[in-house]
mmCIF file of the N, C-alpha and C atoms, coordinates in Angstrom:
data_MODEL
# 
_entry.id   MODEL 
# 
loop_
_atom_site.group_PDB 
_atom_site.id 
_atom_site.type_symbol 
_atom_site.label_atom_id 
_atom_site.label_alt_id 
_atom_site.label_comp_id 
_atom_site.label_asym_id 
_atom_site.label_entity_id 
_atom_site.label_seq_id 
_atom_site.pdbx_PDB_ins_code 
_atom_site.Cartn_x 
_atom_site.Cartn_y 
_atom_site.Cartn_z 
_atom_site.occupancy 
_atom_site.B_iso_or_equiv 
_atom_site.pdbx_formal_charge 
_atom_site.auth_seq_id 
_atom_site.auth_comp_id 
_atom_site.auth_asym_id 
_atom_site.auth_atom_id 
_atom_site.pdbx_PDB_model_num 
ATOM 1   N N  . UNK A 1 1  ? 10.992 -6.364 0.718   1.00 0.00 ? 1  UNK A N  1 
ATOM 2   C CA . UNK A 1 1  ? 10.361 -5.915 -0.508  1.00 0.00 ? 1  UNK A CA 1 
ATOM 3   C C  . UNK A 1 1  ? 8.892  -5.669 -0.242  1.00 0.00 ? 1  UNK A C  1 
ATOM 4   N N  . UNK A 1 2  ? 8.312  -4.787 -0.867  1.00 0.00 ? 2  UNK A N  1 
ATOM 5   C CA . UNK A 1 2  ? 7.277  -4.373 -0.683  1.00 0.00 ? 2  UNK A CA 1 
ATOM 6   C C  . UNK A 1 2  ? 6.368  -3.686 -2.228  1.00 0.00 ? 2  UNK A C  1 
ATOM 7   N N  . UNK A 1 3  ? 5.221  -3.700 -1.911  1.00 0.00 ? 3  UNK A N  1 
ATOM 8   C CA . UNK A 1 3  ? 4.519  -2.822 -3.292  1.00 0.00 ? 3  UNK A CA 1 
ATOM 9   C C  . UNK A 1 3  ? 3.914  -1.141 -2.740  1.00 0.00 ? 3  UNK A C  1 
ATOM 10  N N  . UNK A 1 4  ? 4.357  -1.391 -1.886  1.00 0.00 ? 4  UNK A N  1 
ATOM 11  C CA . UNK A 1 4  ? 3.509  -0.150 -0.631  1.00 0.00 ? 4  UNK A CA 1 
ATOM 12  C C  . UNK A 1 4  ? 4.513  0.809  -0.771  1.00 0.00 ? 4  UNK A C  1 
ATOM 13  N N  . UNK A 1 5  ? 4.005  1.864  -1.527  1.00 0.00 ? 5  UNK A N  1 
ATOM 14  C CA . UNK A 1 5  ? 4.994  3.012  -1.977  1.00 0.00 ? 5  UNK A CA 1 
ATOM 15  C C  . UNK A 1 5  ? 4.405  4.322  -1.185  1.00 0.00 ? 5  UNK A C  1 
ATOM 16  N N  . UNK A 1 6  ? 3.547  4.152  -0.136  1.00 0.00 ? 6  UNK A N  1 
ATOM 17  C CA . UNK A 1 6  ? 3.273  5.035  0.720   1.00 0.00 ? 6  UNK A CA 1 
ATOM 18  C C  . UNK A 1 6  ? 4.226  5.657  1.786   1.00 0.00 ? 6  UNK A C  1 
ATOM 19  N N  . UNK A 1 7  ? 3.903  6.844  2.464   1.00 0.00 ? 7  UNK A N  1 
ATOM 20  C CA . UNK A 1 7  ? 5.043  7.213  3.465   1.00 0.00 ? 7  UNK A CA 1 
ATOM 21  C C  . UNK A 1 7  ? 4.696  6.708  4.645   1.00 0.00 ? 7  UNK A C  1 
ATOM 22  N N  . UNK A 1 8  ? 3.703  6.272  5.274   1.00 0.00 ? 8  UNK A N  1 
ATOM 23  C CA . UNK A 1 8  ? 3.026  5.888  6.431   1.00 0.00 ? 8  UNK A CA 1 
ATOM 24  C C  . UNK A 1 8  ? 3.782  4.218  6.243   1.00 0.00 ? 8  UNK A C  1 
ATOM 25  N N  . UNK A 1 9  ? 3.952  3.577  5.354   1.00 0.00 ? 9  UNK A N  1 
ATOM 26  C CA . UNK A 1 9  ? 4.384  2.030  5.380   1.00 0.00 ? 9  UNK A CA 1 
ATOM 27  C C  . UNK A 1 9  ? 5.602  2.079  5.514   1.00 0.00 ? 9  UNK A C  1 
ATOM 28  N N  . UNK A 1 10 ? 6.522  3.279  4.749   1.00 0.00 ? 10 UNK A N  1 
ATOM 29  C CA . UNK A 1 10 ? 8.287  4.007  4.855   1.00 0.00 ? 10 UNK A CA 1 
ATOM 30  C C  . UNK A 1 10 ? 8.506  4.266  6.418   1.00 0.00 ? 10 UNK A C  1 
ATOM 31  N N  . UNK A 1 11 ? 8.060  4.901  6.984   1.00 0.00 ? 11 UNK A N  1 
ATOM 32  C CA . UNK A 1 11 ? 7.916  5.076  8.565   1.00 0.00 ? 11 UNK A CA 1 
ATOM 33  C C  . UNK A 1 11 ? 8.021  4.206  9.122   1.00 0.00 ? 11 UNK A C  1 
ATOM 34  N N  . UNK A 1 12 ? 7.296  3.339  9.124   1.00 0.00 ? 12 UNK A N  1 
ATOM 35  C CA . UNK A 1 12 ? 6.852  2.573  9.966   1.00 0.00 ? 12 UNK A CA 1 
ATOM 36  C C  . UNK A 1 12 ? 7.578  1.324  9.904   1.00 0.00 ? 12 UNK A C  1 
ATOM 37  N N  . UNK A 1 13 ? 8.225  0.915  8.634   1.00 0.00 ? 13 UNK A N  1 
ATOM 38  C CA . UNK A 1 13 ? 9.569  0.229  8.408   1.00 0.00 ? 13 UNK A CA 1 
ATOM 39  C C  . UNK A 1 13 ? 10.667 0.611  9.071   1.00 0.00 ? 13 UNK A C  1 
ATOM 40  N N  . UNK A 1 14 ? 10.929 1.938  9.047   1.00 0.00 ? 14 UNK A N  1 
ATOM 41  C CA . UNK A 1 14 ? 11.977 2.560  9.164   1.00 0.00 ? 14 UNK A CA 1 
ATOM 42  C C  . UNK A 1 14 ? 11.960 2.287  10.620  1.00 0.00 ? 14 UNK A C  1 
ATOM 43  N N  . UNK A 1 15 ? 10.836 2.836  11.536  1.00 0.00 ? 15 UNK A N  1 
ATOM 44  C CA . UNK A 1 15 ? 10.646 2.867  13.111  1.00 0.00 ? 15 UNK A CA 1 
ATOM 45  C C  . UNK A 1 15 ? 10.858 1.251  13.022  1.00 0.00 ? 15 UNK A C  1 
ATOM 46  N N  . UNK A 1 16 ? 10.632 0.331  12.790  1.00 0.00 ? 16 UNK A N  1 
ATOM 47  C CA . UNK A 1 16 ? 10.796 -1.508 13.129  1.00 0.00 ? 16 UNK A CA 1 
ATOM 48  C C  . UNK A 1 16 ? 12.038 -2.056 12.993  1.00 0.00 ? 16 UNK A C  1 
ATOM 49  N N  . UNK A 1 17 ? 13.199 -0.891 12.331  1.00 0.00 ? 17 UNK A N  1 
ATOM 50  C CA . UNK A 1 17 ? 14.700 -1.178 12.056  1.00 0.00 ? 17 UNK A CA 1 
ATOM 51  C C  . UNK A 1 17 ? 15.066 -1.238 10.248  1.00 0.00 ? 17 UNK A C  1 
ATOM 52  N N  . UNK A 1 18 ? 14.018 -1.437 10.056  1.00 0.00 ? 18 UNK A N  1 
ATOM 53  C CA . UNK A 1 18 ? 14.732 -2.131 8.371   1.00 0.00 ? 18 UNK A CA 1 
ATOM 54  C C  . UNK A 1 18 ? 15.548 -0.750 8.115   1.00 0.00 ? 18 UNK A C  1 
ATOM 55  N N  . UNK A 1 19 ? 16.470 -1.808 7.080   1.00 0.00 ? 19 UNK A N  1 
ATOM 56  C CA . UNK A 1 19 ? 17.757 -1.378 6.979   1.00 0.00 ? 19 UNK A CA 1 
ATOM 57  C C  . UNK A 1 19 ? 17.503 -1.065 5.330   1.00 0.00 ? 19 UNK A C  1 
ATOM 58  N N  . UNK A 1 20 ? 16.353 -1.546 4.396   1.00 0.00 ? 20 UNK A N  1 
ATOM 59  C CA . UNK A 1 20 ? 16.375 -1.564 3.259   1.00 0.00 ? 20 UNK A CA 1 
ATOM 60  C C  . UNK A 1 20 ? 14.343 -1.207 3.012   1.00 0.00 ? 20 UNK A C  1 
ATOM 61  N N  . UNK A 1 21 ? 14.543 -1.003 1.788   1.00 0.00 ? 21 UNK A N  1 
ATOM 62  C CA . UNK A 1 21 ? 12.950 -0.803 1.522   1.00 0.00 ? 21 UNK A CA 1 
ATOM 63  C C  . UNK A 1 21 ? 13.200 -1.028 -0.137  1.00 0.00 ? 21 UNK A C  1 
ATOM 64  N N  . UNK A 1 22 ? 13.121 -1.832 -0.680  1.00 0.00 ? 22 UNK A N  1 
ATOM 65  C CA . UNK A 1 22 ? 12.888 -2.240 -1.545  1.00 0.00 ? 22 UNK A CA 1 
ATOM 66  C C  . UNK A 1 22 ? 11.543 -2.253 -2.432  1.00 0.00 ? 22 UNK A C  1 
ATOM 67  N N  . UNK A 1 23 ? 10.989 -2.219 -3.761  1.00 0.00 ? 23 UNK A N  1 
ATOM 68  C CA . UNK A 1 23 ? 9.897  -2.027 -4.371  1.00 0.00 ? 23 UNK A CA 1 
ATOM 69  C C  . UNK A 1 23 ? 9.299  -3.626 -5.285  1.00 0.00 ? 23 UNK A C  1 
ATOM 70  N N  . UNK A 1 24 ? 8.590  -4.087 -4.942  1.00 0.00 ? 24 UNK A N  1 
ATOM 71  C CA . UNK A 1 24 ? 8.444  -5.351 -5.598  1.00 0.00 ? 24 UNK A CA 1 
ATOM 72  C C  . UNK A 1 24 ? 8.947  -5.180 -7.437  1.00 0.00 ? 24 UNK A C  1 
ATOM 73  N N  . UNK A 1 25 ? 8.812  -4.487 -7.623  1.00 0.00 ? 25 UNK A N  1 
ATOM 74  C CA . UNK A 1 25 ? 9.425  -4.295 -8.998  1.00 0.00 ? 25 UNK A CA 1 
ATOM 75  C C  . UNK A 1 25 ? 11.020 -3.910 -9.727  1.00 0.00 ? 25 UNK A C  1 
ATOM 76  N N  . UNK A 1 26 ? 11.642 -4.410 -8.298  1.00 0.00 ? 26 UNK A N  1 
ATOM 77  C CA . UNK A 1 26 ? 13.430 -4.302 -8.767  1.00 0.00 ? 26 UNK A CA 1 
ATOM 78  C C  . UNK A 1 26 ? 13.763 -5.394 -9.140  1.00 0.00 ? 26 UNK A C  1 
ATOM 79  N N  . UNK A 1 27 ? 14.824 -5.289 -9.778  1.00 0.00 ? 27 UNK A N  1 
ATOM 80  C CA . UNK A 1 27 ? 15.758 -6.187 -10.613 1.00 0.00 ? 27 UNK A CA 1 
ATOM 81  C C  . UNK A 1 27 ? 16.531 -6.820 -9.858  1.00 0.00 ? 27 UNK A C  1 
ATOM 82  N N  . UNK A 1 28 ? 17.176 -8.352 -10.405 1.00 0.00 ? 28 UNK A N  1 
ATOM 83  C CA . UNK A 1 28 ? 17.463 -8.665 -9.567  1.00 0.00 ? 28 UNK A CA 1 
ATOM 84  C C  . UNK A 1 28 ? 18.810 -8.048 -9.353  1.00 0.00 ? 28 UNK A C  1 
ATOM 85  N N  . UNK A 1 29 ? 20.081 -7.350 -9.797  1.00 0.00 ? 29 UNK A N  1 
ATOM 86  C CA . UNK A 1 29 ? 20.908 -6.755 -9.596  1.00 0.00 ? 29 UNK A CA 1 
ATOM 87  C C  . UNK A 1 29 ? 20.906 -6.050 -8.656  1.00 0.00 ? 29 UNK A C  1 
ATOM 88  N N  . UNK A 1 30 ? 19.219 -5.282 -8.842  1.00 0.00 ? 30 UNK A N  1 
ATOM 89  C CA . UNK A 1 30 ? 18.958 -4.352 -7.850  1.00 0.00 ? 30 UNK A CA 1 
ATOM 90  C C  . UNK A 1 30 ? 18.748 -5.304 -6.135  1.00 0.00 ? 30 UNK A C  1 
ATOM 91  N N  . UNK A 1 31 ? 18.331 -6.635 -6.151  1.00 0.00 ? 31 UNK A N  1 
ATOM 92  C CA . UNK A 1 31 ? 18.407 -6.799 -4.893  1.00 0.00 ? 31 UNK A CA 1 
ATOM 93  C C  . UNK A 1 31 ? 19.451 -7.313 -4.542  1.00 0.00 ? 31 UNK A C  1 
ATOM 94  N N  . UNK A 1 32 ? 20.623 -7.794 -5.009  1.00 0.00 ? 32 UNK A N  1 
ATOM 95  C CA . UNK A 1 32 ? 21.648 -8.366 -4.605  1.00 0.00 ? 32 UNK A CA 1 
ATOM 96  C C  . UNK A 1 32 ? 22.321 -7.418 -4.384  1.00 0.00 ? 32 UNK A C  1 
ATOM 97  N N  . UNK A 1 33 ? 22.515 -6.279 -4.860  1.00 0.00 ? 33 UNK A N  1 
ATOM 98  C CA . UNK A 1 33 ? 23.034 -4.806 -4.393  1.00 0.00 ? 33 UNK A CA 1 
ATOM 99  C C  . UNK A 1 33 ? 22.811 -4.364 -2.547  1.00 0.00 ? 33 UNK A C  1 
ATOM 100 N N  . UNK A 1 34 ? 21.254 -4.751 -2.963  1.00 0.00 ? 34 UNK A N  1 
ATOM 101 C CA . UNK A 1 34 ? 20.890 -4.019 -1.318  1.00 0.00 ? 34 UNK A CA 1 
ATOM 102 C C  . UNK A 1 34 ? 20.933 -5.147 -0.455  1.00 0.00 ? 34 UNK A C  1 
ATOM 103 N N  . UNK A 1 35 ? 20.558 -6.250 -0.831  1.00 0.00 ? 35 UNK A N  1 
ATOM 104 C CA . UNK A 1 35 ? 21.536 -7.269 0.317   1.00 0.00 ? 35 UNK A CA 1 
ATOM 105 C C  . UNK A 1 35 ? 22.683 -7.307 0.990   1.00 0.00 ? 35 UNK A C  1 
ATOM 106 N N  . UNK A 1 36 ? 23.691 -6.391 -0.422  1.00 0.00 ? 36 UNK A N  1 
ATOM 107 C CA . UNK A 1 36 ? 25.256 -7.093 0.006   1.00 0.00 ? 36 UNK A CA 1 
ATOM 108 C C  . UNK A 1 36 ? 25.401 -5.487 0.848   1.00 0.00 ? 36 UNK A C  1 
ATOM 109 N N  . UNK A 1 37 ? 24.617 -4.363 0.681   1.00 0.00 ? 37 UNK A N  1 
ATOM 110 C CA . UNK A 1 37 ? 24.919 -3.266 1.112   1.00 0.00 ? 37 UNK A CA 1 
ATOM 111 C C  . UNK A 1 37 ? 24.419 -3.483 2.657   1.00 0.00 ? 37 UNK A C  1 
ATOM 112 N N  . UNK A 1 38 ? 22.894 -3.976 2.769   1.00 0.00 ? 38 UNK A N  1 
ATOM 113 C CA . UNK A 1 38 ? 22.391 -4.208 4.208   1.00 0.00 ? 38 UNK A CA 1 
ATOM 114 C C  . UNK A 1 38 ? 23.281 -4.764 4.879   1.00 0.00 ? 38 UNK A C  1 
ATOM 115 N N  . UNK A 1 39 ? 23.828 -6.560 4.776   1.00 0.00 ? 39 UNK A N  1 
ATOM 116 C CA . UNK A 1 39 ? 24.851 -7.447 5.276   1.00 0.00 ? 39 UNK A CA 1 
ATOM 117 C C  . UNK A 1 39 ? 25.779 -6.546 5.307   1.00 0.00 ? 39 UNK A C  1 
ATOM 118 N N  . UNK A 1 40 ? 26.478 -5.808 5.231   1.00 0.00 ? 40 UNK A N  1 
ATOM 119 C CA . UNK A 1 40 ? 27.479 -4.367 4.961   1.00 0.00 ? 40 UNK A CA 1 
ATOM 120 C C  . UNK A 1 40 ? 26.818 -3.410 6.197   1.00 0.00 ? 40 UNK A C  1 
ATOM 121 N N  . UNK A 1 41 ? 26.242 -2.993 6.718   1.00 0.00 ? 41 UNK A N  1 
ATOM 122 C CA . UNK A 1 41 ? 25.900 -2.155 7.712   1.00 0.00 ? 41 UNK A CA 1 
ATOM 123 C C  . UNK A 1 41 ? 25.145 -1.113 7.138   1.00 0.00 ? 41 UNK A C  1 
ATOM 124 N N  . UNK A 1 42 ? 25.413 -0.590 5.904   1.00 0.00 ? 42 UNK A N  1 
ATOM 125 C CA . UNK A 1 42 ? 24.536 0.418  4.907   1.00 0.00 ? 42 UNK A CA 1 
ATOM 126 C C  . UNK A 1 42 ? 22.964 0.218  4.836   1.00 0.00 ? 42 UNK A C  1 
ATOM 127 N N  . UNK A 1 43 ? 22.317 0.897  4.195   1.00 0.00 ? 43 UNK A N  1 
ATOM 128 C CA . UNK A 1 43 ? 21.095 0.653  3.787   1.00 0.00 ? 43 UNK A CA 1 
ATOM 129 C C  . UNK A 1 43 ? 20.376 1.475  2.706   1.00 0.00 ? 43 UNK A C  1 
ATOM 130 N N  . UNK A 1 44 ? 19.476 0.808  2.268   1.00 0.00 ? 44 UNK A N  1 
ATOM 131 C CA . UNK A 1 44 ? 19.179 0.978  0.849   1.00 0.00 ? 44 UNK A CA 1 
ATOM 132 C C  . UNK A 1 44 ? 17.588 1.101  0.530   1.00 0.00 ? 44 UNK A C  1 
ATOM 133 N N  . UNK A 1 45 ? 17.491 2.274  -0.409  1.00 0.00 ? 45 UNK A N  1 
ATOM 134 C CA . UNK A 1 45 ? 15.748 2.581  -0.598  1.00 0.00 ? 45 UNK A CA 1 
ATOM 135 C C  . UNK A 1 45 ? 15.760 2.553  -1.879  1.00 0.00 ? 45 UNK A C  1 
ATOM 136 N N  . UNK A 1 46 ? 14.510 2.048  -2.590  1.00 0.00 ? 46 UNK A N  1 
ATOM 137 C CA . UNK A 1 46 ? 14.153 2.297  -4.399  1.00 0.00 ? 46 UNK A CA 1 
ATOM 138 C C  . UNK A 1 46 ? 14.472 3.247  -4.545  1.00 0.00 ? 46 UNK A C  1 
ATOM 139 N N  . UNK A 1 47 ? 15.002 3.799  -5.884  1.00 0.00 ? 47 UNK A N  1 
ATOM 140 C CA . UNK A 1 47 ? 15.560 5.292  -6.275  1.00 0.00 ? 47 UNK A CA 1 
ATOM 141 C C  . UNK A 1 47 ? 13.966 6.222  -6.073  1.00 0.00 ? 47 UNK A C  1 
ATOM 142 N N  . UNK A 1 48 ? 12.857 5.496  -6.898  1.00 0.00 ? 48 UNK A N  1 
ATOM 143 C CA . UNK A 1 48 ? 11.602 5.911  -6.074  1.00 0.00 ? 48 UNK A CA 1 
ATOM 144 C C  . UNK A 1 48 ? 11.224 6.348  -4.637  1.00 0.00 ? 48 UNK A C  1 
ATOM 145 N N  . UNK A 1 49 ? 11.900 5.654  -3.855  1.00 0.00 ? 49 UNK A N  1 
ATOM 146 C CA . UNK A 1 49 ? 11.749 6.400  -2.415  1.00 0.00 ? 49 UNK A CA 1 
ATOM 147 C C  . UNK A 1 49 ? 12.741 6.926  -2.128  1.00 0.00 ? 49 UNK A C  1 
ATOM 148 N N  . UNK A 1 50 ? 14.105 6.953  -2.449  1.00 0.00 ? 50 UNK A N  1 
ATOM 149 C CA . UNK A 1 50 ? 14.869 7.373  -1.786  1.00 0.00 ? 50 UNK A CA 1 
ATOM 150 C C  . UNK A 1 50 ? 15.047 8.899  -0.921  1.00 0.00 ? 50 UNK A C  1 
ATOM 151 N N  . UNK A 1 51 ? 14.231 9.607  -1.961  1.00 0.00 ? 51 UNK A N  1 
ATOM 152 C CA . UNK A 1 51 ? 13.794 10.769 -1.095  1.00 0.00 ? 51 UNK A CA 1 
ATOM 153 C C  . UNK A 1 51 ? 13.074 10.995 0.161   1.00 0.00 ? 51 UNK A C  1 
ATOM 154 N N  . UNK A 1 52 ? 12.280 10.183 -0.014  1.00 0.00 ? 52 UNK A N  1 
ATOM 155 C CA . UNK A 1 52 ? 11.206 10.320 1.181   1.00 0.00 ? 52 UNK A CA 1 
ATOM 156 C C  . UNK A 1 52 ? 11.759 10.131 2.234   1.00 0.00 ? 52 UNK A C  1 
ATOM 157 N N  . UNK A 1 53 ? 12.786 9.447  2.524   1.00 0.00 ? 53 UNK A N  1 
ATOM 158 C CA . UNK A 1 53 ? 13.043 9.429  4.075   1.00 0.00 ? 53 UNK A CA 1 
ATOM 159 C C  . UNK A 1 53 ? 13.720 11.064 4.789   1.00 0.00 ? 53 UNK A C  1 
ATOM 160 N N  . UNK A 1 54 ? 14.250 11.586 4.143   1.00 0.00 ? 54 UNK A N  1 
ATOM 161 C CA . UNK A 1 54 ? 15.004 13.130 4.239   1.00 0.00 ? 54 UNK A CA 1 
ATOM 162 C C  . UNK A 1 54 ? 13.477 13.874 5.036   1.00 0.00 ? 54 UNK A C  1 
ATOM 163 N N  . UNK A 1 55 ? 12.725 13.849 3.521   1.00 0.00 ? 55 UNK A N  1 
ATOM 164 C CA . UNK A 1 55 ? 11.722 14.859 3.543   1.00 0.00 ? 55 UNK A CA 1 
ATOM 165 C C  . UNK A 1 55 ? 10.786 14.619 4.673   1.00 0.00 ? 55 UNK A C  1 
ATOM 166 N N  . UNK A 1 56 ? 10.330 13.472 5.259   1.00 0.00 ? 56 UNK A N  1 
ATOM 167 C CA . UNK A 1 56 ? 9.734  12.768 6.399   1.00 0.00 ? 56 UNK A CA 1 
ATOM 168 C C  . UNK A 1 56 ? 10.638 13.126 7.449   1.00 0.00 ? 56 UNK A C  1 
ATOM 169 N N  . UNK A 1 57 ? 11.165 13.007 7.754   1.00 0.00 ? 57 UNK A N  1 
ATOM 170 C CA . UNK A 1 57 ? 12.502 13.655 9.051   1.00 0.00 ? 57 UNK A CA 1 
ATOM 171 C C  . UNK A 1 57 ? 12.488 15.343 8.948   1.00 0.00 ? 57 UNK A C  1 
ATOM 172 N N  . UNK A 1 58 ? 12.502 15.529 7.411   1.00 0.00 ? 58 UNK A N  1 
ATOM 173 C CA . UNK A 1 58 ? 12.616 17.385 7.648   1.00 0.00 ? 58 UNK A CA 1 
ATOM 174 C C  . UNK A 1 58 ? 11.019 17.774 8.296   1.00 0.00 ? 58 UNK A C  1 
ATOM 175 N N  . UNK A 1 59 ? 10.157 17.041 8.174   1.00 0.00 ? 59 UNK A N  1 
ATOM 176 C CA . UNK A 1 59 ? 8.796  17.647 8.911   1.00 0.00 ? 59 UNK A CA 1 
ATOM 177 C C  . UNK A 1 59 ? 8.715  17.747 10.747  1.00 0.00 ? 59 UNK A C  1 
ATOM 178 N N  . UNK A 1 60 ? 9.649  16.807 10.851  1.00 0.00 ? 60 UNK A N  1 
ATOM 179 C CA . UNK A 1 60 ? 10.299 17.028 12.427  1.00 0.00 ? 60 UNK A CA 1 
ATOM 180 C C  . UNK A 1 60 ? 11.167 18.105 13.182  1.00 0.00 ? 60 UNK A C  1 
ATOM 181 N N  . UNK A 1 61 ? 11.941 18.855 11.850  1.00 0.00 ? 61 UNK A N  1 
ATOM 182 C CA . UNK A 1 61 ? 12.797 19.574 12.138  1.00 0.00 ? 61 UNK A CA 1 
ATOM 183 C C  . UNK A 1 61 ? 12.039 20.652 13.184  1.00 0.00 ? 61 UNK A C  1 
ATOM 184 N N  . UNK A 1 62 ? 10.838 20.963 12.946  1.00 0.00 ? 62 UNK A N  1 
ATOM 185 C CA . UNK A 1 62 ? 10.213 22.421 13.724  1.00 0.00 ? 62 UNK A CA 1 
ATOM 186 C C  . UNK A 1 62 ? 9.930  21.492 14.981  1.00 0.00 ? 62 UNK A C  1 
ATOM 187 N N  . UNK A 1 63 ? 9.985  20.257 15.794  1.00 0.00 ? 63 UNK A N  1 
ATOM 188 C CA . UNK A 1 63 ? 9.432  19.998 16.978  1.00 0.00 ? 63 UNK A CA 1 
ATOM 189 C C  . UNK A 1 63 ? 11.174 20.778 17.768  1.00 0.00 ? 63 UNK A C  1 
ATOM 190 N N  . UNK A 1 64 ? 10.890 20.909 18.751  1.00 0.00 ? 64 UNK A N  1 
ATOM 191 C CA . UNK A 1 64 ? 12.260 20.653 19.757  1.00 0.00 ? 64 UNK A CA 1 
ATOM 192 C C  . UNK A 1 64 ? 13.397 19.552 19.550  1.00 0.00 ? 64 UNK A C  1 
ATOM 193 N N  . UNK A 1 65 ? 14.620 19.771 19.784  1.00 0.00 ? 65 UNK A N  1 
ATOM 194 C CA . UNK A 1 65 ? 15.366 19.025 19.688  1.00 0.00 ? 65 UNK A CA 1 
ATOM 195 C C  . UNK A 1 65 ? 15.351 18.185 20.976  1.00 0.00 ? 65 UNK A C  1 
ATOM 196 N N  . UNK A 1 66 ? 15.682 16.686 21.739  1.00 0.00 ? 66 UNK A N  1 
ATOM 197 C CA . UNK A 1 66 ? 15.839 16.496 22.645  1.00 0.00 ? 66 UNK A CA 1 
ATOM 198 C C  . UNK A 1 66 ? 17.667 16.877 22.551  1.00 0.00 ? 66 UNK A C  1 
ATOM 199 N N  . UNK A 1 67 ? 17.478 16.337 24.549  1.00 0.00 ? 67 UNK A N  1 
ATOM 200 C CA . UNK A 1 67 ? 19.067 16.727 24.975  1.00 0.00 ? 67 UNK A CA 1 
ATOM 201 C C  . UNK A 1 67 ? 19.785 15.577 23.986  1.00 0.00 ? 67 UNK A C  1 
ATOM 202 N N  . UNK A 1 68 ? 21.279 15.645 23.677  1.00 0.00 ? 68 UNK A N  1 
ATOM 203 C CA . UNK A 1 68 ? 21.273 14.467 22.928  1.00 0.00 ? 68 UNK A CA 1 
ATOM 204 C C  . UNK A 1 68 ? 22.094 13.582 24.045  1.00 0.00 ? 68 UNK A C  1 
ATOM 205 N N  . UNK A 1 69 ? 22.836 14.310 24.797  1.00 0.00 ? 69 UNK A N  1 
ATOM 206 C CA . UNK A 1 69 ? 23.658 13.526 26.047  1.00 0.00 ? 69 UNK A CA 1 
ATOM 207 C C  . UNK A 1 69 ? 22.863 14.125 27.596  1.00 0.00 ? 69 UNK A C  1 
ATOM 208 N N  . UNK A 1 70 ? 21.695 13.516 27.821  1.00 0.00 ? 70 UNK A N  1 
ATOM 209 C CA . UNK A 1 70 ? 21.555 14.137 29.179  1.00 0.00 ? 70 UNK A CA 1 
ATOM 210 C C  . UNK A 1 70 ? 22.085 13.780 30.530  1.00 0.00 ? 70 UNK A C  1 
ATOM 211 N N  . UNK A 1 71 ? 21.740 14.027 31.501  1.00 0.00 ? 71 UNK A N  1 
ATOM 212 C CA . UNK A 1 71 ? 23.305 13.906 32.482  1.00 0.00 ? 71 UNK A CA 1 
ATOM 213 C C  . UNK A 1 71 ? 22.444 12.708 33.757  1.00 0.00 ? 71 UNK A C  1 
# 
């Protein structure tokens, strides 16, 4: 959980593994949801961020692709 609704703090979670990004201001429904989804292999963002991770990855789309199986 976090209050850091920036994309630079989303990143940088994301690059450290977390599996969830949560907003200090969810319910608790809302975190027992993304617990049982994380413990589950899934993962889970505030409906507030949930976009941002797409749109942060689509700014990558113009670098090169690497090989994905190189030999």
């Amino acid at each position: 959980m976090t209050m850091s609704e920036d994309d630079d703090n989303l990143l940088a979670a994301i690059r450290a593994g977390a599996r969830g990004y949560l907003l200090k201001g969810a319910v608790r429904e809302e975190i027992l949801l993304a617990l049982r989804t994380v413990c589950q292999g899934g993962a889970v963002f505030s409906p507030h961020m949930a976009e941002r991770p797409a749109r942060l990855f689509a700014a990558f789309s113009g670098a090169p692709a690497k090989e994905a199986f190189p030999p």
